[in-house]
N, C-alpha and C positions, 0 to 999 in steps of 0.2 A: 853587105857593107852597111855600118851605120850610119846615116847621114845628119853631120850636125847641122845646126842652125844658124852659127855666125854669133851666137847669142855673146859670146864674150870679149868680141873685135865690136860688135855693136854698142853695147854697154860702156867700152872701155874708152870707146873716142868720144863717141855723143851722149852718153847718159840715159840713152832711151833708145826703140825698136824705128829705123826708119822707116820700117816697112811693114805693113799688115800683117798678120796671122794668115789674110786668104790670098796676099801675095806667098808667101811662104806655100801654103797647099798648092798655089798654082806653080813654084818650081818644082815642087816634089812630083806632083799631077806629068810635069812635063820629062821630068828626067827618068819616071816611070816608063811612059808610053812611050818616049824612044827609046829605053831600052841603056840609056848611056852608062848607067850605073847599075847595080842589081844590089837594091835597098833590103835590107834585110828589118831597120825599123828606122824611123824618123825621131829625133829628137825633139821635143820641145821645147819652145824659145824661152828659158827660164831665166830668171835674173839672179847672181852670182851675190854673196853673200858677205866677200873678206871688206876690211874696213874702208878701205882705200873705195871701193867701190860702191859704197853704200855713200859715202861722201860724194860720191861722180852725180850719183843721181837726187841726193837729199831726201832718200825714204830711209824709214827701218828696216829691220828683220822680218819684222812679219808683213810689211808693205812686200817686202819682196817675196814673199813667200808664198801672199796672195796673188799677186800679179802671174806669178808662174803658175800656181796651179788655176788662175783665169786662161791666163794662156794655152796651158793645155787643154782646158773642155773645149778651147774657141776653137783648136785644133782637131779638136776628135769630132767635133761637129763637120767641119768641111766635108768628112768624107774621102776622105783621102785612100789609094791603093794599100797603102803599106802601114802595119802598126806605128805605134805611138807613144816612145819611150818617156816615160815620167820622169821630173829629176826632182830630189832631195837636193835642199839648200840649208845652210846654216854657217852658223861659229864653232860654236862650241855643241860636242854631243847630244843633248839634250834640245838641242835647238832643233836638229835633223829628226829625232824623235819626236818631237813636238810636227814638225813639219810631216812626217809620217800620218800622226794623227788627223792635220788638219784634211789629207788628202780622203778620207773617210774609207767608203769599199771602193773609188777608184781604183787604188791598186788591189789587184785581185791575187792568189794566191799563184808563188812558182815567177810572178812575171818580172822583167827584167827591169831592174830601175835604176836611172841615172844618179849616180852622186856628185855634187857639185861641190865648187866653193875648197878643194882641196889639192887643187896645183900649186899651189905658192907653198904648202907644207912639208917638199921633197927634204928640207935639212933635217926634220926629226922624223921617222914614220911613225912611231911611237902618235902622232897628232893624229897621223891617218887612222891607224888601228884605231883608236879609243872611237872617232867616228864611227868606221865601220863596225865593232862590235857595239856599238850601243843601236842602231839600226838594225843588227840581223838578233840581239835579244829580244826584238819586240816582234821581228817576222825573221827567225830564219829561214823560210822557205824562198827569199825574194834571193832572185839573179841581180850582185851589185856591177856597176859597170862605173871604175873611177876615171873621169877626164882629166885630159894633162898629168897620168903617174909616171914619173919617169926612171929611169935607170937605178935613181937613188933608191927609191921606196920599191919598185919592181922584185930586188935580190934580198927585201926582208920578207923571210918568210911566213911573217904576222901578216900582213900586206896581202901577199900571193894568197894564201889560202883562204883569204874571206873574198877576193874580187874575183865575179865570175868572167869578166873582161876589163877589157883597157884599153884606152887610146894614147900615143904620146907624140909630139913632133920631135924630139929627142935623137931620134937618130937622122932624121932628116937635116935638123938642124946641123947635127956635127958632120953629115956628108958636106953640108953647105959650107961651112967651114974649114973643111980641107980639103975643096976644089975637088971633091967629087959630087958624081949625078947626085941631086936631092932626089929623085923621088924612082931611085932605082928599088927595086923587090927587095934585091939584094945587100943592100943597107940593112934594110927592118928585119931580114932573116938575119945577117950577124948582128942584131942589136938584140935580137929576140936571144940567137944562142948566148948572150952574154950577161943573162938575166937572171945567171942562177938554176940552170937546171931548165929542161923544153916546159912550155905551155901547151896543153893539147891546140890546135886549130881551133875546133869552135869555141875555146874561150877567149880569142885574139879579136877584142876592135879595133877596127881599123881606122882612123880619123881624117873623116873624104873632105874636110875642108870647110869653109862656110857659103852657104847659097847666098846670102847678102851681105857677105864682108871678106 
């Protein structure tokens, strides 16, 4: 299971992290050691890129883009059980590429990296593609993993075949919406069959929620 960070319920109400980086290791620390979840990597508390929220907090693009990749070494510092999913932030393609850059040989080859900042882009995917191919031209060897892609962008097959995973509330929501269980299996299996053809399993993220929001 992936485990996010809350990073976008955090952002979105208050403009900033309420809570530490070593609060964060210390949920992760805890939901390791009992066992409640079986974490497969930890997200970093990264900060989201689209306008509206760059207005919430009153930094730029690359304020944000530091702050996240500060975040992640504060992270990978703790110590933590379980890997350390990096994310890419930006606008516009070049931006993500630029942010690539600024992450130096943190990202190492093959490893699996968060792309951010590209929920709100489900009406054209055409927005998503151009990101993701301008990302995987400078490392195709990186595992991308898009937040929040939902049903829309899911069934384009420019989409599918560059993401090596996904997370979406998307079917959860529309259970919730027609008075069935949210957070039944069975939902996300026929949301999955309805996305254009099966995804293997291991390229399905799973989105476990946020530890502080």
């Amino acid at each position: 299971m992936l485990l996010d960070s809350g990073a976008f319920t955090e952002l979105a109400r208050h403009g900033f992290y309420r809570h530490s980086v070593d609060d964060y290791a210390a949920d992760i620390r805890r939901l390791h050691g009992a066992r409640i979840v079986n974490i497969t990597a930890a997200v970093a508390q990264d900060y989201m890129c689209e306008p509206w929220m760059l207005a919430k907090t009153g930094l730029t693009i690359r304020d944000h883009q530091r702050l996240t990749i500060e975040r992640y070494d504060a992270l990978q510092a703790c110590d933590i059980p379980v890997p350390v999913m990096p994310v890419l932030q930006g606008v516009e393609p070049i931006d993500y590429v630029d942010h690539l850059y600024q992450y130096r040989d943190r990202i190492q080859p093959g490893m699996w990296v968060g792309v951010g900042s590209i929920c709100k882009r489900q009406g054209d995917p055409r927005a998503i593609i151009a990101v993701l191919r301008a990302i995987l031209s400078q490392r195709p060897d990186l595992r991308l993993h898009g937040f929040g892609v939902k049903k829309t962008s899911l069934v384009h097959p420019g989409v599918r075949e560059r993401l090596f995973s996904a997370d979406s509330m998307a079917w959860s929501f529309a259970a919730r919406m027609r008075g069935r269980p949210p957070n039944d299996w069975r939902e996300a299996a026929a949301f999955l069959r309805h996305t254009d053809g099966p995804v293997p399993r291991d390229r399905v993220g799973k989105d476990a929620g946020g530890l502080n929001g």
